[in-house]
C-alpha positions as CSV (number, residue, x, y, z in Angstrom):
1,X,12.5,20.0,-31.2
2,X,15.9,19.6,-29.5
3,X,17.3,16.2,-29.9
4,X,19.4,13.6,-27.8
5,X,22.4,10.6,-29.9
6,X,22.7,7.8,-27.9
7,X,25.0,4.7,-27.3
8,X,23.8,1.3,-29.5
9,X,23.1,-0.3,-25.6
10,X,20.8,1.8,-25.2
11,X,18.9,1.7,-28.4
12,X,18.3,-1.9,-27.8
13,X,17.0,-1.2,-23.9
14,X,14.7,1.5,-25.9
15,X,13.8,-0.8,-28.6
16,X,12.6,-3.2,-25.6
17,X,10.5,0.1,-24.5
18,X,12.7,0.4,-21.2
19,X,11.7,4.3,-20.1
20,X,15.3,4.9,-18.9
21,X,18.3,6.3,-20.6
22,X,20.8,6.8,-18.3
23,X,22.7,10.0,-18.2
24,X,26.3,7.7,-19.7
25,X,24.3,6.2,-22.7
26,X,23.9,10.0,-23.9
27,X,26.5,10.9,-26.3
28,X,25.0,14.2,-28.1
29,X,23.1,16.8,-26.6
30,X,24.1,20.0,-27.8
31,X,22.0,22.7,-26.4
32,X,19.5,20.9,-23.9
33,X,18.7,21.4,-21.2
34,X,16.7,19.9,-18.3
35,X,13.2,19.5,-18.4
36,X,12.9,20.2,-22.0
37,X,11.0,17.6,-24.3
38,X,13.9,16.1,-26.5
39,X,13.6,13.2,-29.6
40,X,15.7,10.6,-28.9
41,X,18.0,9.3,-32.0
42,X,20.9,6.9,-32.5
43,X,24.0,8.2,-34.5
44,X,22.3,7.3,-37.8
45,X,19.8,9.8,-36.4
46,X,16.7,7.8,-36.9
47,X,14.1,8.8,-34.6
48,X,13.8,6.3,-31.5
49,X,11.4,8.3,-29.5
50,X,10.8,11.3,-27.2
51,X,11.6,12.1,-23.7
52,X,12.0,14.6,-21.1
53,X,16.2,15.1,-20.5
54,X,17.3,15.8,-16.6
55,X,20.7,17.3,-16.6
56,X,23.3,15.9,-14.1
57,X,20.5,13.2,-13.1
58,X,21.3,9.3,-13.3
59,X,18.7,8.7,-15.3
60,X,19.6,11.2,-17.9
61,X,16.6,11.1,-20.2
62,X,12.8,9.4,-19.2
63,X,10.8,8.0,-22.6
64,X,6.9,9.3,-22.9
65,X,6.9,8.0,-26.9
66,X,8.6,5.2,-28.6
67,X,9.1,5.0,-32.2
68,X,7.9,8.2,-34.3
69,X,4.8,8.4,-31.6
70,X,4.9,11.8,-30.4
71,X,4.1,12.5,-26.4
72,X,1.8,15.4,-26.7
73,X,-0.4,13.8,-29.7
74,X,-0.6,10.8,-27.2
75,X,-0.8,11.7,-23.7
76,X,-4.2,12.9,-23.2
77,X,-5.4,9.0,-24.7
78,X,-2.5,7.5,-22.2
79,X,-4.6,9.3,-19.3
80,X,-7.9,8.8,-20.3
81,X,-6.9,5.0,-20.3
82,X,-5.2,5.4,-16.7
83,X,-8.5,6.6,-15.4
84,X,-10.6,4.1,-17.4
85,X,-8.8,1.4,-16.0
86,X,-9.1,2.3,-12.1
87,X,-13.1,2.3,-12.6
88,X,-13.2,-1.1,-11.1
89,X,-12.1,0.6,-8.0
90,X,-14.5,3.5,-7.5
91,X,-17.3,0.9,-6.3
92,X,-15.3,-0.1,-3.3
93,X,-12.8,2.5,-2.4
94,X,-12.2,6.3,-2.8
95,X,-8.9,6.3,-2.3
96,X,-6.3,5.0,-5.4
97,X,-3.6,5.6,-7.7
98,X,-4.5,7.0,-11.2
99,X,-0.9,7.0,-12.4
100,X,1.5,4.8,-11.7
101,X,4.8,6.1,-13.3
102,X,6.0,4.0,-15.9
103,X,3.6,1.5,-16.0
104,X,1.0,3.9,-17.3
105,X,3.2,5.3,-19.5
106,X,4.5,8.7,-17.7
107,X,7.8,7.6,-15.9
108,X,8.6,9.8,-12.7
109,X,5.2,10.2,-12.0
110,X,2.6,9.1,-9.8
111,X,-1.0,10.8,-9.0
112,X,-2.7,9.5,-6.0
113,X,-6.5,9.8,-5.6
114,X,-7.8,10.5,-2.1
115,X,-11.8,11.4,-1.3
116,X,-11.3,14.2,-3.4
117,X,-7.8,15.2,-3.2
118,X,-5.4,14.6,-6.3
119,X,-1.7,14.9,-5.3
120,X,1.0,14.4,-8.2
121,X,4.2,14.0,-6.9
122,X,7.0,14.0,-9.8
123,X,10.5,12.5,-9.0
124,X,13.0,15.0,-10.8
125,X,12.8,18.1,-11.0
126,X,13.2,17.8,-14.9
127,X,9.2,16.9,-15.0
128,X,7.7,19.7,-13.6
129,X,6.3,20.9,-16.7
130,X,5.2,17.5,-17.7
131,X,3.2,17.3,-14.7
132,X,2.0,21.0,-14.8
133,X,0.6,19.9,-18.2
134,X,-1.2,17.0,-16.9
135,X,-2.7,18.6,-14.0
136,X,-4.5,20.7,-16.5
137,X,-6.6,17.4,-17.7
138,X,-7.7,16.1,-14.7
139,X,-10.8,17.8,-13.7
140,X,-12.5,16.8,-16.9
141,X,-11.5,12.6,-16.1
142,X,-12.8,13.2,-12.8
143,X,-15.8,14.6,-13.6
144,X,-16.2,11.6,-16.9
145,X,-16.1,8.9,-13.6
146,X,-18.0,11.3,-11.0
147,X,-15.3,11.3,-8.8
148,X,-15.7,14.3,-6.5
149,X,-12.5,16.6,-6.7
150,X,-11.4,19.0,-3.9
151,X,-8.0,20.0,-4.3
152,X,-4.9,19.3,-6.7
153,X,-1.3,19.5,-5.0
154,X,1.9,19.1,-6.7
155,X,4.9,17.4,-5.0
156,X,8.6,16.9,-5.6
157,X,10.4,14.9,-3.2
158,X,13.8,15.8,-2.2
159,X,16.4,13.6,-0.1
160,X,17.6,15.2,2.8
161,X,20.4,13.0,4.5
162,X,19.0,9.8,3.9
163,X,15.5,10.9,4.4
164,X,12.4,11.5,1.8
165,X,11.2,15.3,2.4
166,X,8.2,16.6,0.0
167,X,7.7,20.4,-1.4
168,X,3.9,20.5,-1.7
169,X,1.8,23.5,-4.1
170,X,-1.7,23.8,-4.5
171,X,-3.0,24.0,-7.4
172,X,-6.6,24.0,-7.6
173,X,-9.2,24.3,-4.2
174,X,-8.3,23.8,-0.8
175,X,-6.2,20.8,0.5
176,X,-7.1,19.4,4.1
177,X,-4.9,17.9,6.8
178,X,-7.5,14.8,7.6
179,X,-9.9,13.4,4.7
180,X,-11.6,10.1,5.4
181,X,-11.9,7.6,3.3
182,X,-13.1,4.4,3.0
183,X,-12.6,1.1,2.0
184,X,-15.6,-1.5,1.6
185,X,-17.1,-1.4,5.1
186,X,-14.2,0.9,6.7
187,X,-14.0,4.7,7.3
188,X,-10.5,5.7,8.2
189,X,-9.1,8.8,8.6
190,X,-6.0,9.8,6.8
191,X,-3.4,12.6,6.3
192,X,-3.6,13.0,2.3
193,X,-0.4,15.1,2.0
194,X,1.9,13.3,4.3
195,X,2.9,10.1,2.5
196,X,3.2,8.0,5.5
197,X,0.7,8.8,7.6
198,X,-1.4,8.8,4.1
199,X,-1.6,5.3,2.6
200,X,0.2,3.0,0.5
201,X,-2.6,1.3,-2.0
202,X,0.3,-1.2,-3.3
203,X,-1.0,-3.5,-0.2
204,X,-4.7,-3.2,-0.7
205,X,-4.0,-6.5,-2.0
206,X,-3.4,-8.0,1.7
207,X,-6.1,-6.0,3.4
208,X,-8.6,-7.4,0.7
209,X,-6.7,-10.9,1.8
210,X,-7.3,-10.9,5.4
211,X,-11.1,-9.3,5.0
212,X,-11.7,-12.2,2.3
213,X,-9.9,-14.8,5.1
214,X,-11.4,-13.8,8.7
215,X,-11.4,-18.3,9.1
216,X,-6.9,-17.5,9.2
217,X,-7.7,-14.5,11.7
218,X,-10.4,-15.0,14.3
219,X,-9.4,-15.8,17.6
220,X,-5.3,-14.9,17.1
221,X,-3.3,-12.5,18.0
222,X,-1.7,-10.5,15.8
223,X,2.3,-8.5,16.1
224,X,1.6,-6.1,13.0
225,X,5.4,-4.7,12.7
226,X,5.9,-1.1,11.0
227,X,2.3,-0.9,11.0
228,X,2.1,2.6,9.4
229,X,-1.0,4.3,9.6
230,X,-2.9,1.1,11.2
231,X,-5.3,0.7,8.3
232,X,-3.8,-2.8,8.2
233,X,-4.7,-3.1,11.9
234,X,-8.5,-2.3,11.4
235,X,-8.9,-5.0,8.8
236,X,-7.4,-7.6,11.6
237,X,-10.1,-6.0,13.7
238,X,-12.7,-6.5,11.6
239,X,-11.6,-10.4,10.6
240,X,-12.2,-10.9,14.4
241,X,-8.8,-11.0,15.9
242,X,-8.7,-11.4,19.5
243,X,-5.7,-8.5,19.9
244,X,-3.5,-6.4,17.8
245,X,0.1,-5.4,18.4
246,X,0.9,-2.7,16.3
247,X,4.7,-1.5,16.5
248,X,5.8,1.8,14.6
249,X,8.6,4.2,14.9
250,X,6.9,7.1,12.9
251,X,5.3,9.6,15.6
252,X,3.5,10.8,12.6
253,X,1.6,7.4,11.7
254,X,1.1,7.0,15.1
255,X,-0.8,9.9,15.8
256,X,-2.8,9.2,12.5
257,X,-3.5,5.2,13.5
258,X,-4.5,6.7,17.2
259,X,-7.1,8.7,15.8
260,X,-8.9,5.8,14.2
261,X,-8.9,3.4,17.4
262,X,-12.4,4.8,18.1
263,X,-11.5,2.9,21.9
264,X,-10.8,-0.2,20.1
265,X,-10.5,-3.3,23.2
266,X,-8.6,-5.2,21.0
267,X,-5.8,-2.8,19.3
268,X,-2.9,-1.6,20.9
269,X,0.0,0.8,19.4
270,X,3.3,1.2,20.5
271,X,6.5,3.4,19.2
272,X,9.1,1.1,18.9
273,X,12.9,1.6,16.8
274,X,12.1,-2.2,15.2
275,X,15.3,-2.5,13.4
276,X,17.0,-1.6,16.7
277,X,14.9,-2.8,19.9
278,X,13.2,-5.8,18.7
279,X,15.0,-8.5,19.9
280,X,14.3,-6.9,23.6
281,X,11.2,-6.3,23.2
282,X,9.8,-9.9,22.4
283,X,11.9,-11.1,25.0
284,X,10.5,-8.6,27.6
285,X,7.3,-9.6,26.5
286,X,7.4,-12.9,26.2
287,X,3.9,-13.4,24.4
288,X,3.2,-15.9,21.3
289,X,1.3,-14.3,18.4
290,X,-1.1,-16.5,16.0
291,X,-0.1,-14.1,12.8
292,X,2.9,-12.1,12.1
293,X,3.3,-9.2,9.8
294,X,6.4,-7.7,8.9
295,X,6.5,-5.2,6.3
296,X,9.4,-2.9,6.5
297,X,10.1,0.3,4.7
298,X,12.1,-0.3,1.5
299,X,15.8,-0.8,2.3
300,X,17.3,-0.4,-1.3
301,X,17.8,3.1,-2.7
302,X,20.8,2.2,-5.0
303,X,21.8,-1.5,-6.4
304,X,24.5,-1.5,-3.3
305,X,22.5,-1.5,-0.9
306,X,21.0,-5.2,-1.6
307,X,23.8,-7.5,0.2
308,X,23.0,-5.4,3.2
309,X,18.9,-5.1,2.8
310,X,19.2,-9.5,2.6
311,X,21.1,-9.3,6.2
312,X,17.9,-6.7,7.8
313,X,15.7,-9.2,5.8
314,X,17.2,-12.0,8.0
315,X,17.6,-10.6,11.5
316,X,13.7,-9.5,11.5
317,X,12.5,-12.9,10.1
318,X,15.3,-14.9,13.0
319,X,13.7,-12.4,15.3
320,X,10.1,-13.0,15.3
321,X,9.3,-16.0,13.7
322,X,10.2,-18.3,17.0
323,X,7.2,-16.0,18.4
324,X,4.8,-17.5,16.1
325,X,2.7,-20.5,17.1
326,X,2.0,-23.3,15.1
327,X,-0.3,-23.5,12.3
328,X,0.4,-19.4,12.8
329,X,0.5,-17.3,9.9
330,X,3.6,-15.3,8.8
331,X,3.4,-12.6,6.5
332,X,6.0,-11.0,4.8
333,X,6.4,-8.1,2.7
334,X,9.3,-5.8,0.9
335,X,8.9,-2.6,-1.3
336,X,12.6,-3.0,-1.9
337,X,12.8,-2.4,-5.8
338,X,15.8,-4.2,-5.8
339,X,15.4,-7.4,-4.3
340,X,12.8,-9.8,-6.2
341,X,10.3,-12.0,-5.3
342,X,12.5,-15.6,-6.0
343,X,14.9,-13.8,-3.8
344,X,13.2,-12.4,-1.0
345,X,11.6,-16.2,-0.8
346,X,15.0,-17.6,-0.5
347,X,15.7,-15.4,2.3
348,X,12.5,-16.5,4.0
349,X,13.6,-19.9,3.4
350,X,16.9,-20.1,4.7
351,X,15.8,-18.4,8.1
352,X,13.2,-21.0,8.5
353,X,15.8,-24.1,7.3
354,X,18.3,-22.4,10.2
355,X,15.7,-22.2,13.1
356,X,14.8,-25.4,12.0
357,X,10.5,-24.7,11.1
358,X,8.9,-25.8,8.8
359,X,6.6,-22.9,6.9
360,X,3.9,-24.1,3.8
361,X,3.3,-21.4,1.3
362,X,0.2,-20.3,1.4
363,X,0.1,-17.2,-1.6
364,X,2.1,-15.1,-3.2
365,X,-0.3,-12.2,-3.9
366,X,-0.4,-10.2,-7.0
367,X,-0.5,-6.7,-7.6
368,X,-3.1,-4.3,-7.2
369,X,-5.1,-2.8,-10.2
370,X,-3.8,0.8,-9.8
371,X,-0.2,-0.2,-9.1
372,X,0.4,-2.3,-12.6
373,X,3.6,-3.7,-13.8
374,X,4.9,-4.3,-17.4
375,X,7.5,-6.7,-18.6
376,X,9.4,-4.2,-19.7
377,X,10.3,-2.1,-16.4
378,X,11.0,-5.1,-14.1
379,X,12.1,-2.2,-11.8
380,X,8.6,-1.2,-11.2
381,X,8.2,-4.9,-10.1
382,X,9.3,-4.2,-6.3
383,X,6.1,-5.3,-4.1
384,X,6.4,-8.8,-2.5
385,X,3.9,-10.5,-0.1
386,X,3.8,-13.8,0.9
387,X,2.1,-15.8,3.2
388,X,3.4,-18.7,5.1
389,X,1.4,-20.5,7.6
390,X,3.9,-22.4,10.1
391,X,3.5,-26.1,9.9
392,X,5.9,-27.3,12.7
């Protein structure tokens, strides 16, 4: 096997099983190349672990074994397990995430489950032939949990001037443009290979809170902003709200949230630039809302951009919050990797100290079974949500 020599920095990061090497902690390397399955050594060349190296990538070299484990003695265990511990889930949805990168122990890659359709989506081109490998396995885990499977699709995402653009393959059956799926009592319909008109699981976590809460809900009025797909919506709906405001930019969630209304009285969707036109549009509208959702996109790609995701942080919380009645509830979320959750509270917290409210903290919710995190890859620990309800 072709091996790697790094730097004594990033020994100890390994000896902390951290699953990044990054491409300047690589000092030997003679004769790799990208992709390949490499054991990582220090320069007394004791084994560390193994990897897959990604040539002219900033994370030079992701870890799949640590120690003298070896990946492909271990990884058919490490996916077993993955599917093992989403079982929990197949009672009361049929749509989840079976591998969550890192946290499962296959860094880059994530496989999302979806009434039948498994979609792998691998983050550098490096891993295509770890991900190959894997889809090779996953039939027989279905079939060990009686999940129905339809179709497997690989994905690589590619950034295209600022925005996230997806190469998709089929690999096994036939994939399909709408599935529906469900979650406890709700059927909605989704577009599995388009990522945001599909559905982020990370924030089952606050549909399960406002289903399990309908006593914070009935009777309000709800402003859902970046509402996505409107699955979030629908659980407002069936909590008894008396309307929902959803505002989105994407045509595509919109068309995907308009197909679920089902002539819904009480939704309403709207395409609205939120980052731009917000401001106008309360003002134009001049309504009060009993609960407030915002939940933007994530707004840190790179460690730079975090000074500047804290100021969009602040200008939609100043924004919307004075539209929020008393004893309202405010919820906020990020999916920015980069800012964490003592952070994004004190962000929260300074708006609400300048407009002079006064918010209690409700919960802080934790994360969802299929979207684990482990102390050693606080990078994976990028979900926030918190809920405030405004006390004066």
């Amino acid at each position: 096997m072709k091996e790697i020599i790094i730097k004594p920095r990033a020994e100890f990061s390994l000896n902390a099983k951290h699953p990044w090497i990054y491409s300047g902690a690589i000092v030997g390397q003679k004769g790799v190349r990208s992709g390949d399955l490499v054991q990582i050594k220090n320069k007394k060349k004791e084994i560390l672990g193994e990897g897959i190296f990604a040539n002219r990538e900033l994370i030079g070299t992701r870890v799949f074994s640590f120690g003298k484990e070896t990946f492909l003695a271990n990884y058919k265990e490490s996916l077993k397990q993955a599917f093992l511990k989403r079982k929990a889930l197949i009672p009361i949805t049929n749509s989840f995430r079976i591998i969550h990168g890192e946290a499962d122990g296959f860094p880059g890659i994530t496989i999302d489950y979806n009434a039948g359709h498994l979609r792998i989506q691998y983050y550098s081109k490096s891993l295509y032939k770890i991900a190959r490998l894997i889809s090779f396995q996953l039939p027989k885990h279905c079939k060990n949990l009686s999940l129905n499977l339809s179709s497997i699709s690989l994905v690589v995402p590619r950034r295209n001037s600022g925005n996230m653009q997806r190469n998709s393959r089929i690999l096994k059956g036939n994939s399909e443009d709408i599935v529906e799926i469900f979650y406890r009592s709700i059927r909605y319909k989704i577009s599995p290979e388009l990522q945001k008109s599909g559905i982020y699981n990370d924030v089952r976590n606050l549909r399960s809170f406002i289903l399990d809460h309908p006593e914070l809900i009935k009777g309000k009025k709800v402003l859902n902003l970046f509402s996505n797909n409107g699955l979030l919506s629908k659980c407002f709906e069936v909590s008894q709200a008396k309307t929902v405001l959803s505002l989105e930019d994407s045509l595509e969630c919109i068309k995907v949230h308009e197909s679920n209304l089902n002539q819904s009285s009480i939704q309403k969707v709207q395409r609205l630039d939120i980052f731009q036109n917000l401001e106008i549009f309360l003002q134009d509208k001049k309504e009060n809302f009993g609960v407030i959702v915002i939940d933007p996109p994530s707004l840190t790609s790179k460690e730079s951009d975090k000074d500047k995701a804290r100021k969009i942080y602040q200008s939609l919380f100043r924004t919307s919050i004075p539209y929020l009645v008393k004893n309202g509830i405010l919820i906020l979320a990020s999916c920015s990797n980069r800012i964490f959750s003592e952070d994004f509270e004190r962000i929260a917290r300074e708006v609400f100290k300048e407009k002079q409210m006064q918010f209690k903290l409700i919960t802080k919710l934790k994360e969802e079974l299929d979207h684990p995190q482990i102390e050693s890859f606080p990078e994976g620990n990028y979900l926030k949500v918190h809920i405030y309800t405004r006390v004066s």
